[in-house]
C-alpha positions as CSV (number, residue, x, y, z in Angstrom):
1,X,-81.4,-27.5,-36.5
2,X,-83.6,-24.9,-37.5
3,X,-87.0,-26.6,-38.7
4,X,-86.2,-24.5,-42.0
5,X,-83.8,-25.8,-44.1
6,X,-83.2,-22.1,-46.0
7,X,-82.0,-21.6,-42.4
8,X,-79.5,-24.0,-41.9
9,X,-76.6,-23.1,-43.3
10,X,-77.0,-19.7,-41.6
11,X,-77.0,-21.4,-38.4
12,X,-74.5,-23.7,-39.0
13,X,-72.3,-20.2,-39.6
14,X,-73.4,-18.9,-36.2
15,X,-72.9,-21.9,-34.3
16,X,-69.4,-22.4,-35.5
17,X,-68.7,-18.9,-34.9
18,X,-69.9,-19.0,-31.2
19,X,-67.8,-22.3,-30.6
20,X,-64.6,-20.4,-31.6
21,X,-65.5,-17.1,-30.1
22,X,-65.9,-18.6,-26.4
23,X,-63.5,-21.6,-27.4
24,X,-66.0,-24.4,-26.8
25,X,-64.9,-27.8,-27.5
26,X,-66.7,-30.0,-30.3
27,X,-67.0,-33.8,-29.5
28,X,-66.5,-36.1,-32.7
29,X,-70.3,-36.5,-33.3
30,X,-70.8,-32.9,-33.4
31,X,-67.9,-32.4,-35.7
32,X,-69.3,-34.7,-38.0
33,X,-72.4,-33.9,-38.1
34,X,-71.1,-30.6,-38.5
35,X,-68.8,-31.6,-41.5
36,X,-71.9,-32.9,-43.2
37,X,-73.5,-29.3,-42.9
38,X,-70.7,-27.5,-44.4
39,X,-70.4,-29.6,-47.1
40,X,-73.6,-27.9,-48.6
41,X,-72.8,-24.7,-47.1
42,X,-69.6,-24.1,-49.3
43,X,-70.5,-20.1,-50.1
44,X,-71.5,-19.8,-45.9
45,X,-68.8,-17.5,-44.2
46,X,-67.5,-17.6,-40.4
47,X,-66.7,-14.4,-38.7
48,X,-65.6,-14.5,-35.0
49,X,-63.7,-12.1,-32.3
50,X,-62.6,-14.1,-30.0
51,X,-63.9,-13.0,-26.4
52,X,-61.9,-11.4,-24.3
């Protein structure tokens, strides 16, 4: 994580988006973890194309 925290839901947004744009897996720490993130990022959006 960003050492920022005004910078974390941001990031959280880009991460997921590059996960689901190049189909990367998630392993079920990084899910949670990431579950805990969005929790507090309610108003952070995800756009994504996926790659061709």
């Amino acid at each position: 994580m960003p050492p920022l925290s005004e910078a974390h839901c941001r990031y959280i947004g880009e991460w997921t988006a590059t996960k689901l744009r190049w189909g990367l897996a998630v392993d079920q720490t990084e899910a949670e973890a990431l579950k805990v993130y969005v929790e507090a990022c309610e108003t952070t959006g995800v756009r994504y194309n996926p790659a061709p």
